[in-house]
PyMOL Python script that loads the backbone (N, CA, C, O; Angstrom):
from pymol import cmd

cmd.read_pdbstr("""\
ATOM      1  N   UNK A   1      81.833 -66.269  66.367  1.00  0.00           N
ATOM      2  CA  UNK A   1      82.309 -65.149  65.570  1.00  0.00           C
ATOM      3  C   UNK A   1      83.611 -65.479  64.852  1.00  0.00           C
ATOM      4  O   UNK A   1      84.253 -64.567  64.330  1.00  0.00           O
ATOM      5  N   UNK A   2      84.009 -66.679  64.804  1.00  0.00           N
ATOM      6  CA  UNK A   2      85.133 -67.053  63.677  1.00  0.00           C
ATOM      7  C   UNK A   2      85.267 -66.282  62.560  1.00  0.00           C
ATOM      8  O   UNK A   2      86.328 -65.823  62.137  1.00  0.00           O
ATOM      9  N   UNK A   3      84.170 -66.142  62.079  1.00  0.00           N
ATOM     10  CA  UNK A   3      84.055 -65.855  60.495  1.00  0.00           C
ATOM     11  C   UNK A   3      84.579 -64.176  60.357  1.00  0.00           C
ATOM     12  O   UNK A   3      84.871 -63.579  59.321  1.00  0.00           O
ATOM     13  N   UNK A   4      84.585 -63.632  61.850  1.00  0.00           N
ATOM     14  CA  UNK A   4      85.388 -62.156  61.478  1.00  0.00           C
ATOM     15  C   UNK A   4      86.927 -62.124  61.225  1.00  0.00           C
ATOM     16  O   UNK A   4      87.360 -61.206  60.529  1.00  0.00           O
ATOM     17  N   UNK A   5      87.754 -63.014  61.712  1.00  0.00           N
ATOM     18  CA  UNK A   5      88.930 -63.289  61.073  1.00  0.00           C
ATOM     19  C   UNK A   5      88.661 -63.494  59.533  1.00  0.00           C
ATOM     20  O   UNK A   5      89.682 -63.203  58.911  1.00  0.00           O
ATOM     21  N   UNK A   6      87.735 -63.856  58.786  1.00  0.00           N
ATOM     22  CA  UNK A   6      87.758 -64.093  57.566  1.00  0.00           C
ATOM     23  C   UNK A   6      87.666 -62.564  56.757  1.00  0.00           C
ATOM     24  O   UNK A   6      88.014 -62.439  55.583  1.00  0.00           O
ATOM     25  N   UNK A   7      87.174 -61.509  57.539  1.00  0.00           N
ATOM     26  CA  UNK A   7      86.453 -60.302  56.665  1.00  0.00           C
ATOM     27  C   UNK A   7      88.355 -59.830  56.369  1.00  0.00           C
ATOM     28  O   UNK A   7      89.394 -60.106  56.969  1.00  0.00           O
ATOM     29  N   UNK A   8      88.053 -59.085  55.244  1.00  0.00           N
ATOM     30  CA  UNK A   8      89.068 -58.504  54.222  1.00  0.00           C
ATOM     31  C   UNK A   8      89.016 -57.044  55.328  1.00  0.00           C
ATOM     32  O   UNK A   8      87.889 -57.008  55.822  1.00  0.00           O
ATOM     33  N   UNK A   9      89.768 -56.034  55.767  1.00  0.00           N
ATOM     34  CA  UNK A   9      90.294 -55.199  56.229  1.00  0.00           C
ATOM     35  C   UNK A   9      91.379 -53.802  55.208  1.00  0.00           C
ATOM     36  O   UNK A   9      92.389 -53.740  54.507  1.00  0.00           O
ATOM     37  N   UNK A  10      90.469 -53.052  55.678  1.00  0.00           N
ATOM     38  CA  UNK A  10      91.567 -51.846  54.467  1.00  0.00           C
ATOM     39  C   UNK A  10      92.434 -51.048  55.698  1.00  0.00           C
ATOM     40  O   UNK A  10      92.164 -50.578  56.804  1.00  0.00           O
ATOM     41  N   UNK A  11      94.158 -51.240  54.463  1.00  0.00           N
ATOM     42  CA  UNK A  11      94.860 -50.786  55.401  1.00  0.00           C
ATOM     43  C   UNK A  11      94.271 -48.779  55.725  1.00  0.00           C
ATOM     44  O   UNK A  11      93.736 -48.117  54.836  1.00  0.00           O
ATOM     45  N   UNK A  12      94.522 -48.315  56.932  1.00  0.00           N
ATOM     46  CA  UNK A  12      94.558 -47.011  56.358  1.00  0.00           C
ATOM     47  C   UNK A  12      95.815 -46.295  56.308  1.00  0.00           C
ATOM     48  O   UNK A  12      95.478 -45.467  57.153  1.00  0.00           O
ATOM     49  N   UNK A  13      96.730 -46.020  56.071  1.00  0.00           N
ATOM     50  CA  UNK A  13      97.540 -45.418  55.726  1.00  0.00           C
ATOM     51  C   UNK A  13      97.600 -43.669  56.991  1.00  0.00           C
ATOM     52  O   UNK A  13      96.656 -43.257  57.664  1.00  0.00           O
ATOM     53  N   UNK A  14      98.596 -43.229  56.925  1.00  0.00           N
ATOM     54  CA  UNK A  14      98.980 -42.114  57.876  1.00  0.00           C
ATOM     55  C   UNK A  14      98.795 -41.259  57.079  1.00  0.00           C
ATOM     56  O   UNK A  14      99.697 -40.866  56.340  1.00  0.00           O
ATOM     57  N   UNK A  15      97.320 -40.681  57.047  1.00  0.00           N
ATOM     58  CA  UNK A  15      97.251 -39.540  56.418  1.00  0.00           C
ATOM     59  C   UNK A  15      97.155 -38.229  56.338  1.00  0.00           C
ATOM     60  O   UNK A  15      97.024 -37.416  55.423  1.00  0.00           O
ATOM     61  N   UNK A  16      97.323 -38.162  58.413  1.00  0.00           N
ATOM     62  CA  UNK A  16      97.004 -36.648  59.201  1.00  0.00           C
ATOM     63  C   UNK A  16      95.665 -36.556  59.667  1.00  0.00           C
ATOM     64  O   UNK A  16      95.226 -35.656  60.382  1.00  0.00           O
ATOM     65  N   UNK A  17      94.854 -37.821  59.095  1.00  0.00           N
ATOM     66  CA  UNK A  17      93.543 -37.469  58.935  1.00  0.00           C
ATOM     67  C   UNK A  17      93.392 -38.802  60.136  1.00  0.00           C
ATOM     68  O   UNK A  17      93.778 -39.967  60.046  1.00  0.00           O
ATOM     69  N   UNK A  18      92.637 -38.056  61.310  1.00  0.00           N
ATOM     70  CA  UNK A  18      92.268 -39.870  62.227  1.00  0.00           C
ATOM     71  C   UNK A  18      90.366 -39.988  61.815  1.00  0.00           C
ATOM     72  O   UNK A  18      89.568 -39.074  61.608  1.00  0.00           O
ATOM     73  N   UNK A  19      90.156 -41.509  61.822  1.00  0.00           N
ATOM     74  CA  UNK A  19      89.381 -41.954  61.673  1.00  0.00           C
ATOM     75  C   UNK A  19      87.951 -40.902  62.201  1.00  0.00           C
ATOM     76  O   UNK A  19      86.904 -40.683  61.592  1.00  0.00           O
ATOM     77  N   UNK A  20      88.373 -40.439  63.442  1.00  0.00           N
ATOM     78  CA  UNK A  20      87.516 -39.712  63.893  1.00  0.00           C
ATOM     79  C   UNK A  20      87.142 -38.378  63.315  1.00  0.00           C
ATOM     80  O   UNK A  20      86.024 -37.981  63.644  1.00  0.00           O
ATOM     81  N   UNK A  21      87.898 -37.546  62.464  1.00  0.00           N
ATOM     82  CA  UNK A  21      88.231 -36.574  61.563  1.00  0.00           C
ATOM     83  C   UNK A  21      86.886 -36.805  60.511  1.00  0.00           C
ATOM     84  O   UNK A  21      85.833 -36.171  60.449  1.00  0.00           O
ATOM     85  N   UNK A  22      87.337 -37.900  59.770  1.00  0.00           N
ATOM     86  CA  UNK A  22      86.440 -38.865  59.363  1.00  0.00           C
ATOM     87  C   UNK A  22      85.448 -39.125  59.372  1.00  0.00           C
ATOM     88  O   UNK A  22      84.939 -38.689  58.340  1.00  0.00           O
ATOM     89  N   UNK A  23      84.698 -39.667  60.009  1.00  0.00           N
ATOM     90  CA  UNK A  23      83.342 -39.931  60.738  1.00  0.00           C
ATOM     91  C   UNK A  23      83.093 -38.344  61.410  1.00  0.00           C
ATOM     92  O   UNK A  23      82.017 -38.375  62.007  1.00  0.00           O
ATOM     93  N   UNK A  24      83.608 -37.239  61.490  1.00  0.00           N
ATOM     94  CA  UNK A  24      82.609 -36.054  61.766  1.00  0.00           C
ATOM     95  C   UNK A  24      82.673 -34.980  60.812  1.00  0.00           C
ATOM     96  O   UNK A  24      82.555 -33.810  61.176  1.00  0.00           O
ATOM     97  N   UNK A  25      82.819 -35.246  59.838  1.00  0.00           N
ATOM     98  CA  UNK A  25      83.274 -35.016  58.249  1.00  0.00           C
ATOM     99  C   UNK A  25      81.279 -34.604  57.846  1.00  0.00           C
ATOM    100  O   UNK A  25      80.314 -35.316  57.572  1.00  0.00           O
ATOM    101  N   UNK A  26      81.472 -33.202  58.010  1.00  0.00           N
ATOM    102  CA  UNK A  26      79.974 -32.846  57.059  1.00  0.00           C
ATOM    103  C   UNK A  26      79.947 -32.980  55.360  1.00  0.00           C
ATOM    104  O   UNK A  26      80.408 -32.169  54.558  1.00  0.00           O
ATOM    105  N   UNK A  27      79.280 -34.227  55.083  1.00  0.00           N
ATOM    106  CA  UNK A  27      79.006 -34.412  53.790  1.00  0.00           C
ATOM    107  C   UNK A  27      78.340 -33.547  53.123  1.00  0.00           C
ATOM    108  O   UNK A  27      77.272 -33.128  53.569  1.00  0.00           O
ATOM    109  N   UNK A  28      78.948 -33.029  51.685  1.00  0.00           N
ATOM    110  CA  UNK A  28      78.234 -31.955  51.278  1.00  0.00           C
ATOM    111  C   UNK A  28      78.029 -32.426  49.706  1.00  0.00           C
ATOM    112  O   UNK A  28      78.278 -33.581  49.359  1.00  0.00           O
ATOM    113  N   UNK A  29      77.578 -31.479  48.846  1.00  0.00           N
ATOM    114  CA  UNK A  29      76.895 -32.379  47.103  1.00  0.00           C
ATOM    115  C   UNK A  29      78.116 -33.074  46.991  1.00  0.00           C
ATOM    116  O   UNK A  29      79.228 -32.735  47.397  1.00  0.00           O
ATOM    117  N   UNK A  30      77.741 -34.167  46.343  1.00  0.00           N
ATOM    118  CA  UNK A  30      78.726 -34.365  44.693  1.00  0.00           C
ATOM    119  C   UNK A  30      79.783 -33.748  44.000  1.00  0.00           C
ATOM    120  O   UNK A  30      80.949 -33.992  43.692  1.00  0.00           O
ATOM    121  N   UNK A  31      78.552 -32.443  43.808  1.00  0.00           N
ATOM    122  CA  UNK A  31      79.806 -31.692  42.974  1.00  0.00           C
ATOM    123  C   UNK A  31      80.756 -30.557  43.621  1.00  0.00           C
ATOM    124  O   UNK A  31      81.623 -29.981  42.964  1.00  0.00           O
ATOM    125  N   UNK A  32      80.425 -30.234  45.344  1.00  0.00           N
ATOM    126  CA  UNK A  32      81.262 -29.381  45.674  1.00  0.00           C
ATOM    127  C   UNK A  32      82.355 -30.210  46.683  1.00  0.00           C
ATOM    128  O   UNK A  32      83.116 -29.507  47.348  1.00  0.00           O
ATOM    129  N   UNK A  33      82.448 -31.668  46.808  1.00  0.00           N
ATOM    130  CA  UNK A  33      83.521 -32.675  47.332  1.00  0.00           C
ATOM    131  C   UNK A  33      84.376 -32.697  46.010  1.00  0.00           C
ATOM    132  O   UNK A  33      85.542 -32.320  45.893  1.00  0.00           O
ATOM    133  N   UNK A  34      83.279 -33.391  44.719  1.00  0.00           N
ATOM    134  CA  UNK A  34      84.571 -33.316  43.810  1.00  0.00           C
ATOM    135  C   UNK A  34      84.827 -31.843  43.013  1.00  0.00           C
ATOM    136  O   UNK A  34      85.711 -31.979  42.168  1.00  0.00           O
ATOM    137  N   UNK A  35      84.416 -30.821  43.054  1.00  0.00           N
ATOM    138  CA  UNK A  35      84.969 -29.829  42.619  1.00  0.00           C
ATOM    139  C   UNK A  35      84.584 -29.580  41.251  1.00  0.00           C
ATOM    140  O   UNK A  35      85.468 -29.111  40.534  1.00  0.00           O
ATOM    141  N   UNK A  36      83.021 -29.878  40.540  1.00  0.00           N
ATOM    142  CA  UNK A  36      82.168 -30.180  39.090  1.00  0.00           C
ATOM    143  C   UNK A  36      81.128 -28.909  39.190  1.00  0.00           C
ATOM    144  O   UNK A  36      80.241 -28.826  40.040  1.00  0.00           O
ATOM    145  N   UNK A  37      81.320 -28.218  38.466  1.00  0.00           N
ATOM    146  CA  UNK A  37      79.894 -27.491  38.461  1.00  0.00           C
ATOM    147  C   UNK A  37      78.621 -28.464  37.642  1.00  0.00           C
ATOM    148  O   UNK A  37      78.728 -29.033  36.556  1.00  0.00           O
ATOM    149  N   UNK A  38      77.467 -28.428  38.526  1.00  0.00           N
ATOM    150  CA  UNK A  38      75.952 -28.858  38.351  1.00  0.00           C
ATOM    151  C   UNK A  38      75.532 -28.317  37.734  1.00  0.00           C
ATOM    152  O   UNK A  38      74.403 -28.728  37.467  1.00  0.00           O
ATOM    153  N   UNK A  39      75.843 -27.359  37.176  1.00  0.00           N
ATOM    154  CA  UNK A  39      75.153 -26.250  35.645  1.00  0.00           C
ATOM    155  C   UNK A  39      75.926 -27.091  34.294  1.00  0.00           C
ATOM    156  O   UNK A  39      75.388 -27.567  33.294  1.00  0.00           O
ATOM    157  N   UNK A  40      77.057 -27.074  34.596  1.00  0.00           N
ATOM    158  CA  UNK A  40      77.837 -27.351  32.631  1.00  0.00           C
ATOM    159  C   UNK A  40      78.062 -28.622  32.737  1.00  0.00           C
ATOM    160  O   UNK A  40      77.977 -29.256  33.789  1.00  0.00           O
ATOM    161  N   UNK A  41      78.406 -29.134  31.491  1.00  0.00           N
ATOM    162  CA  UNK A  41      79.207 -30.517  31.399  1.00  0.00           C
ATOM    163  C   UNK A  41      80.024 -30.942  31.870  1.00  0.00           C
ATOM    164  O   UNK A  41      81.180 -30.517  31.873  1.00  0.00           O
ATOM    165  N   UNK A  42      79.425 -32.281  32.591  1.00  0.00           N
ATOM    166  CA  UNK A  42      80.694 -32.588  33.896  1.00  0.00           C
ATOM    167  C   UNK A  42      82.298 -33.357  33.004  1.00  0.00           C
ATOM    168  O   UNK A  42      83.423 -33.544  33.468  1.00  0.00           O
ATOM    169  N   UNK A  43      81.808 -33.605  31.782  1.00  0.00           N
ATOM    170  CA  UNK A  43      83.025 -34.242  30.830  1.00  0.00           C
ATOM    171  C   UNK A  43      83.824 -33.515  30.502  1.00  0.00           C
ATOM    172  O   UNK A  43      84.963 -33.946  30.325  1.00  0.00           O
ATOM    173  N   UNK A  44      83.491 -31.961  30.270  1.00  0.00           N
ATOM    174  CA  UNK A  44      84.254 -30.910  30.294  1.00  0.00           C
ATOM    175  C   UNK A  44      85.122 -30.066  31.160  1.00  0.00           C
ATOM    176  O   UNK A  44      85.742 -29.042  30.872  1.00  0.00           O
ATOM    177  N   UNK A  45      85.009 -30.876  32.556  1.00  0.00           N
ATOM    178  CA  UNK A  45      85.774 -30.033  33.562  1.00  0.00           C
ATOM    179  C   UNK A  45      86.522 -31.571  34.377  1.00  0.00           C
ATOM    180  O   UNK A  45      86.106 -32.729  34.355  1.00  0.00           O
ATOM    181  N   UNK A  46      87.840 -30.939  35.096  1.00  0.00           N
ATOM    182  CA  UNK A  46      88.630 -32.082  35.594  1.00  0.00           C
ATOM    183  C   UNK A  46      88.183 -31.582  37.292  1.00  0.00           C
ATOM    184  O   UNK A  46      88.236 -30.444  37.758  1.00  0.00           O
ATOM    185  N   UNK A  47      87.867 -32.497  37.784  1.00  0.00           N
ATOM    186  CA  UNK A  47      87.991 -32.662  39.307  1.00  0.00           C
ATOM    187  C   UNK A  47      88.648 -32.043  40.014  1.00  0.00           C
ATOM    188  O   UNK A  47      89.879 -32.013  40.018  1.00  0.00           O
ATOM    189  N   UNK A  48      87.942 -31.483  40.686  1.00  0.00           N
ATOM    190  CA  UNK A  48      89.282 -30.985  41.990  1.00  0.00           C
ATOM    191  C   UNK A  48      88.496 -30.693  43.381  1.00  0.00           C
ATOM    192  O   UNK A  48      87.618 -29.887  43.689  1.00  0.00           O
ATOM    193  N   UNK A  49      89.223 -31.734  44.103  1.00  0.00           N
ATOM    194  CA  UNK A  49      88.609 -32.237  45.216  1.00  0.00           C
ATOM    195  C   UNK A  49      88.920 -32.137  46.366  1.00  0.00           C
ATOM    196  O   UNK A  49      89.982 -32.455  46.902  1.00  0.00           O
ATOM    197  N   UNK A  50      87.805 -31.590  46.897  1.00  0.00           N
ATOM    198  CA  UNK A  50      88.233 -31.456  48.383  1.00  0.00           C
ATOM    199  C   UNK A  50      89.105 -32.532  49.110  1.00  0.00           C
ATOM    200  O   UNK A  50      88.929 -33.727  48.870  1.00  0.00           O
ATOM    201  N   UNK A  51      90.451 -31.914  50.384  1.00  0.00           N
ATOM    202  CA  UNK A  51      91.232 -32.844  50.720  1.00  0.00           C
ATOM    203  C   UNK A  51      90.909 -33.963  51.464  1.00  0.00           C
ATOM    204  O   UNK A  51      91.562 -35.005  51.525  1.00  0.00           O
ATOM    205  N   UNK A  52      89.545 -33.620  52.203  1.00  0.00           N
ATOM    206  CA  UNK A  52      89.108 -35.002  52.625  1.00  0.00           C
ATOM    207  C   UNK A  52      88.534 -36.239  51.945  1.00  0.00           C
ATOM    208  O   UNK A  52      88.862 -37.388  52.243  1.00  0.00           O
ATOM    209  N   UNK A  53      87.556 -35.871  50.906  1.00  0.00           N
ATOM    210  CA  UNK A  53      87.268 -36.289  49.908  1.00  0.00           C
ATOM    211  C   UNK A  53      87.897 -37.233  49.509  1.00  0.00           C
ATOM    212  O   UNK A  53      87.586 -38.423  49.560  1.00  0.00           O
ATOM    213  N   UNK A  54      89.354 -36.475  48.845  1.00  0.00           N
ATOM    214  CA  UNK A  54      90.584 -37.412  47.873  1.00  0.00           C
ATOM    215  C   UNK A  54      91.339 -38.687  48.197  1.00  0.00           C
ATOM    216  O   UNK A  54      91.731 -39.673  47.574  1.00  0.00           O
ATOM    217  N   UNK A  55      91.389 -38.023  50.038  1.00  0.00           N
ATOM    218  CA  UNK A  55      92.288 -39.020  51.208  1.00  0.00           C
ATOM    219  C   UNK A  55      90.967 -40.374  50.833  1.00  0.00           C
ATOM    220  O   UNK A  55      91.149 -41.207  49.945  1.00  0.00           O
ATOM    221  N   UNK A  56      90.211 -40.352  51.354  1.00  0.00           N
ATOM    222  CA  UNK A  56      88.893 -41.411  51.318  1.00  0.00           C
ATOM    223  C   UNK A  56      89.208 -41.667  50.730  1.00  0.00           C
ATOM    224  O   UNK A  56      90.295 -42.242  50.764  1.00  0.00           O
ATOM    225  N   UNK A  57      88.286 -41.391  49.283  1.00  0.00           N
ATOM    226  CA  UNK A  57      88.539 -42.371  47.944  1.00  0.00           C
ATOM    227  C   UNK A  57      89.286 -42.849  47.511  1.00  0.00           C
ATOM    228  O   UNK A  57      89.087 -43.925  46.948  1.00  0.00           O
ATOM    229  N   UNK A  58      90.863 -42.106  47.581  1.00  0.00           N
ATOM    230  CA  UNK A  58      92.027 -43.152  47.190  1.00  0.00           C
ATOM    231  C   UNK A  58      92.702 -44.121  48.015  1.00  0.00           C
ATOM    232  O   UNK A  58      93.693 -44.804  47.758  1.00  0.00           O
ATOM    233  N   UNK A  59      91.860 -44.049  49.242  1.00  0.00           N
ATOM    234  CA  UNK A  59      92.049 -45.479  50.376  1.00  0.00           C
ATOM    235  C   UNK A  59      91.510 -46.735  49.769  1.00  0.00           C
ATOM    236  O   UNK A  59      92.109 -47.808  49.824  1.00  0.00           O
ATOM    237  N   UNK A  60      89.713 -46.457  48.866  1.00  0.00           N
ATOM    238  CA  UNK A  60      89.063 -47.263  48.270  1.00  0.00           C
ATOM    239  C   UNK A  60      89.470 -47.642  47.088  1.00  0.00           C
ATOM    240  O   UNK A  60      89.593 -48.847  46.865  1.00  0.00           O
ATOM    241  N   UNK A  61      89.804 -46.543  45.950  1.00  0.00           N
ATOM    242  CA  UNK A  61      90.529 -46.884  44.776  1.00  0.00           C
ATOM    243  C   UNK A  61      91.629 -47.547  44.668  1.00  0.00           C
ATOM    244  O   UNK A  61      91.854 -48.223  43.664  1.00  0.00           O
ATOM    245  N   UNK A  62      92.503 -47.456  45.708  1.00  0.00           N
ATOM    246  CA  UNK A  62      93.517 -48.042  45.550  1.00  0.00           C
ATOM    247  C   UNK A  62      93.543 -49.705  45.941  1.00  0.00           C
ATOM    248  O   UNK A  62      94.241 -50.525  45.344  1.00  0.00           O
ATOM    249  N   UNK A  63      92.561 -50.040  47.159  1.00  0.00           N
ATOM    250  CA  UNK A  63      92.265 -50.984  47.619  1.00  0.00           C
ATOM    251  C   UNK A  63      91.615 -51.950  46.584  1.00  0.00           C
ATOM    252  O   UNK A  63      91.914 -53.140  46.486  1.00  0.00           O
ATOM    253  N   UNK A  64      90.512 -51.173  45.674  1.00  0.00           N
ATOM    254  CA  UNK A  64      90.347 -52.331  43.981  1.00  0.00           C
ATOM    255  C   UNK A  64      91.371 -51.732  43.256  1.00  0.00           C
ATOM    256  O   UNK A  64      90.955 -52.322  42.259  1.00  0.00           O
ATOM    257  N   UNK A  65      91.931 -51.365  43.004  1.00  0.00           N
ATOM    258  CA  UNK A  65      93.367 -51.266  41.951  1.00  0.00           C
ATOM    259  C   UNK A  65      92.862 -50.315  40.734  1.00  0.00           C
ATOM    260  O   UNK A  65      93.121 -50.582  39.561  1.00  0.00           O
ATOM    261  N   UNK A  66      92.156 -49.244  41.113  1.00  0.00           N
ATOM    262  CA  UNK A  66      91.503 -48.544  39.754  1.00  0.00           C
ATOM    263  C   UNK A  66      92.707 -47.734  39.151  1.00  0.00           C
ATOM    264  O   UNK A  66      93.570 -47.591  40.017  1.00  0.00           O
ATOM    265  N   UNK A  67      92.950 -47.327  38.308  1.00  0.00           N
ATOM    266  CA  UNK A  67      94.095 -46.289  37.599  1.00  0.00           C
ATOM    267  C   UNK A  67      93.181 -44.639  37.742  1.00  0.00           C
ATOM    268  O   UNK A  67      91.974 -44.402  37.787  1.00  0.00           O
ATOM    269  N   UNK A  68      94.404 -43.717  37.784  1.00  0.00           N
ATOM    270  CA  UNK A  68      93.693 -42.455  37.800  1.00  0.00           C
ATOM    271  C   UNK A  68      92.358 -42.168  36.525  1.00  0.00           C
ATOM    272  O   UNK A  68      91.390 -41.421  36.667  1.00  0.00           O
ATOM    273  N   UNK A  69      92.673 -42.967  35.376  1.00  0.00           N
ATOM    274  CA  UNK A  69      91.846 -42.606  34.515  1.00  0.00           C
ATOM    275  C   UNK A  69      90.422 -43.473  34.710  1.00  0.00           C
ATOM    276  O   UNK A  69      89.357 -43.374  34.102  1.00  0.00           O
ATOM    277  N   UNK A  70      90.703 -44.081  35.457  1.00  0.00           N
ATOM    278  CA  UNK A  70      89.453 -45.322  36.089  1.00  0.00           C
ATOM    279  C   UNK A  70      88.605 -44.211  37.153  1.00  0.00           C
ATOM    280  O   UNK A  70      87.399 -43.976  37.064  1.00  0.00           O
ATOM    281  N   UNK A  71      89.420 -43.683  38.031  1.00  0.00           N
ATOM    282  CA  UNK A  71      88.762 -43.131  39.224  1.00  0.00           C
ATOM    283  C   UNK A  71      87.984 -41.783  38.800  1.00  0.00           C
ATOM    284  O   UNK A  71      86.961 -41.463  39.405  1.00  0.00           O
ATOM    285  N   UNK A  72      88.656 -40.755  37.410  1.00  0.00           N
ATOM    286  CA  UNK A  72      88.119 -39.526  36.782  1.00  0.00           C
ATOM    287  C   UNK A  72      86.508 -40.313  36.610  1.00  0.00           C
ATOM    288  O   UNK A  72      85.475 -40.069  37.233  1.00  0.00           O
ATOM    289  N   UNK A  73      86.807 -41.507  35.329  1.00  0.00           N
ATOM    290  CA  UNK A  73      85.791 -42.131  35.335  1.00  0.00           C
ATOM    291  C   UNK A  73      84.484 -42.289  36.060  1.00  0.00           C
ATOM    292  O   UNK A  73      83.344 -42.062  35.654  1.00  0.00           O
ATOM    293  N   UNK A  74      84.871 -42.696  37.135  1.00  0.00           N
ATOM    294  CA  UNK A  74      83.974 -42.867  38.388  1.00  0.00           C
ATOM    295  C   UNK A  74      83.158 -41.955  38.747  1.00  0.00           C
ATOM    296  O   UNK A  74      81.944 -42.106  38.888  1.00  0.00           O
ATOM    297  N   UNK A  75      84.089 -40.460  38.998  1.00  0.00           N
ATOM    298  CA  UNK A  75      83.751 -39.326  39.447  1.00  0.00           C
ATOM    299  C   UNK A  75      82.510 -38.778  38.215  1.00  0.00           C
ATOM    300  O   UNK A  75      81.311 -38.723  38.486  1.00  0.00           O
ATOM    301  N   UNK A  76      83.063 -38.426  36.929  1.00  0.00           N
ATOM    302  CA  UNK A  76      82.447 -38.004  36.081  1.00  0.00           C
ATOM    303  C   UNK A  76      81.076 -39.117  35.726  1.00  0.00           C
ATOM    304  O   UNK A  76      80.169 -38.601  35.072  1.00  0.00           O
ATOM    305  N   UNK A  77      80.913 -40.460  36.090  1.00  0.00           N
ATOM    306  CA  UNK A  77      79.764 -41.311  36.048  1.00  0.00           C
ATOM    307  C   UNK A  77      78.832 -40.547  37.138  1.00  0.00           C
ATOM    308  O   UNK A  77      77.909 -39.846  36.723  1.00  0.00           O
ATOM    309  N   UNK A  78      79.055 -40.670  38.438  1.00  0.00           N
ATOM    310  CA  UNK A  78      78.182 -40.151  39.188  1.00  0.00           C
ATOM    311  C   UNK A  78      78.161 -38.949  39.192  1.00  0.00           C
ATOM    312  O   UNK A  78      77.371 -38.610  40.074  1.00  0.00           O
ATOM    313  N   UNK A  79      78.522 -38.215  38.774  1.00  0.00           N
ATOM    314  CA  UNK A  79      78.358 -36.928  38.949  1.00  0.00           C
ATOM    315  C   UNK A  79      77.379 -36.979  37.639  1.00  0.00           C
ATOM    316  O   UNK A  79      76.277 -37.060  38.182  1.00  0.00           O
ATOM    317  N   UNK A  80      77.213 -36.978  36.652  1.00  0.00           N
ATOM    318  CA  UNK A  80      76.519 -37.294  35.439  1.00  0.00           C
ATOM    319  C   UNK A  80      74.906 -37.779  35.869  1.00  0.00           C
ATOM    320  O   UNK A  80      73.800 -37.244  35.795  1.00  0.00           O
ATOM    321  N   UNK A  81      75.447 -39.131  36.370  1.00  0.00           N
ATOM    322  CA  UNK A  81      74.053 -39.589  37.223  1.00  0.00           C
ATOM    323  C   UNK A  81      73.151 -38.401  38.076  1.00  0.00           C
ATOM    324  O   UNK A  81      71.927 -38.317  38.170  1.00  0.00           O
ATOM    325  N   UNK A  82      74.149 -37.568  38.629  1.00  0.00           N
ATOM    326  CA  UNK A  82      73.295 -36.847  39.839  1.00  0.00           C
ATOM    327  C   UNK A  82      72.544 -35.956  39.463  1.00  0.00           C
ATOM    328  O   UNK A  82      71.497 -35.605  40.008  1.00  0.00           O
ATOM    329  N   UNK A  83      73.375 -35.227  37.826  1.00  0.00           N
ATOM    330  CA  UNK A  83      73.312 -34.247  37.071  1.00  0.00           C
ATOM    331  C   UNK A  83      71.299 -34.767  36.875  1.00  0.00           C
ATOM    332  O   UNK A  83      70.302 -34.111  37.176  1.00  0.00           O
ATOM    333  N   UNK A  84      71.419 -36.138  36.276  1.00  0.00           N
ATOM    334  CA  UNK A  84      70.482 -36.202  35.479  1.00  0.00           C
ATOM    335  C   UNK A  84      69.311 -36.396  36.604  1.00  0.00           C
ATOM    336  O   UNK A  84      68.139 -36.105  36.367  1.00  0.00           O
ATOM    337  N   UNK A  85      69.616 -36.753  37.452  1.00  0.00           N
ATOM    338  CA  UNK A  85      68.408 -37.198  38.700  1.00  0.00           C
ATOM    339  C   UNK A  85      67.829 -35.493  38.908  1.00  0.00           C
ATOM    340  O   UNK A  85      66.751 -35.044  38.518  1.00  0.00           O
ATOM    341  N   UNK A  86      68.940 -34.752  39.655  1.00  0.00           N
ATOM    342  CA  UNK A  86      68.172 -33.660  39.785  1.00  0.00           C
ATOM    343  C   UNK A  86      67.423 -32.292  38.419  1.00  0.00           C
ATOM    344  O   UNK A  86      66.665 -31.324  38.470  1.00  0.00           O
ATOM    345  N   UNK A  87      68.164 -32.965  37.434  1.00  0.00           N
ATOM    346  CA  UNK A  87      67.358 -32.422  35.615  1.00  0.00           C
ATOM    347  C   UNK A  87      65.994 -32.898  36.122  1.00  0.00           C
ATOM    348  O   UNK A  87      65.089 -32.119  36.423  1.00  0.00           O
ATOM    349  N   UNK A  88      65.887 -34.541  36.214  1.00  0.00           N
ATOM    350  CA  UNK A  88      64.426 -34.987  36.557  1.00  0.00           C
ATOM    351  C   UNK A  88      63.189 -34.922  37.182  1.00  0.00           C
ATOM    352  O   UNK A  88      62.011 -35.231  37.001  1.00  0.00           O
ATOM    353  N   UNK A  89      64.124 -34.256  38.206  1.00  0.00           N
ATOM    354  CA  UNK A  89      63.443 -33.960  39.618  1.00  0.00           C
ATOM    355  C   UNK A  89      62.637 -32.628  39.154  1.00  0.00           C
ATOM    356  O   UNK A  89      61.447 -32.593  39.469  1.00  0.00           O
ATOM    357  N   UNK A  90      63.162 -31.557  38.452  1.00  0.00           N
ATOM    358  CA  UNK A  90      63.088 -30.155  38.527  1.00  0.00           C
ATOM    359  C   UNK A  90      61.957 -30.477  37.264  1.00  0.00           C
ATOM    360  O   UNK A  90      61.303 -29.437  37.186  1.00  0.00           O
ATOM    361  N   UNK A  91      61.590 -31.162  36.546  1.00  0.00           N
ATOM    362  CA  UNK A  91      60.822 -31.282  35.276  1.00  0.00           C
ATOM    363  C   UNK A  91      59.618 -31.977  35.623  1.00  0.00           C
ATOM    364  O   UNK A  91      58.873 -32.263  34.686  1.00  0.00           O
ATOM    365  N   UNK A  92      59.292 -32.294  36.736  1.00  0.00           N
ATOM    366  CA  UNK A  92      57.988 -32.746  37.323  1.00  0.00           C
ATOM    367  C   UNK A  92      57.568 -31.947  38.041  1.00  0.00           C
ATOM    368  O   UNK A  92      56.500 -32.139  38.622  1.00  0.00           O
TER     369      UNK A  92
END
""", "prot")
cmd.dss("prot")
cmd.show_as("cartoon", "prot")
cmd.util.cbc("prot")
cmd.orient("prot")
């Protein structure tokens, strides 16, 4: 097992939040973590995200070096994506 000294490790930071918090964290849509209504245009509305949510992702964002306008990005891609999966779903 050498090769686990090799794996890359994310710091986590003191965020109030313990790992275990975390891991029993009920995942809920897309759009009610990031705060998008699934009816209108997700390009038209800014994020606002649940606090567990935000803690996460900016452990990950920050860890690749994205800028806030990188991470809106992100949000508004998948959320877009999800938009269009469940458009798809409902038309069959």
């Amino acid at each position: 097992f050498y090769w686990l000294k090799s794996l890359p490790v994310l710091y986590l930071p003191d965020s109030g939040y313990s790992l275990d918090k975390f891991a029993s964290k009920i995942v809920k849509s897309i759009f009610t973590e990031v705060g998008i209504s699934a009816t209108e245009v997700v390009r038209d509305q800014e994020p606002n995200f649940e606090l567990e949510r935000k803690i996460l992702d900016d452990i990950v964002f920050d860890a690749i070096g994205l800028t806030q306008d990188e991470r809106k990005e992100v949000y508004w891609a998948v959320c877009e994506l999800v938009q269009r999966r469940l458009q798809k779903a409902k038309s069959v």
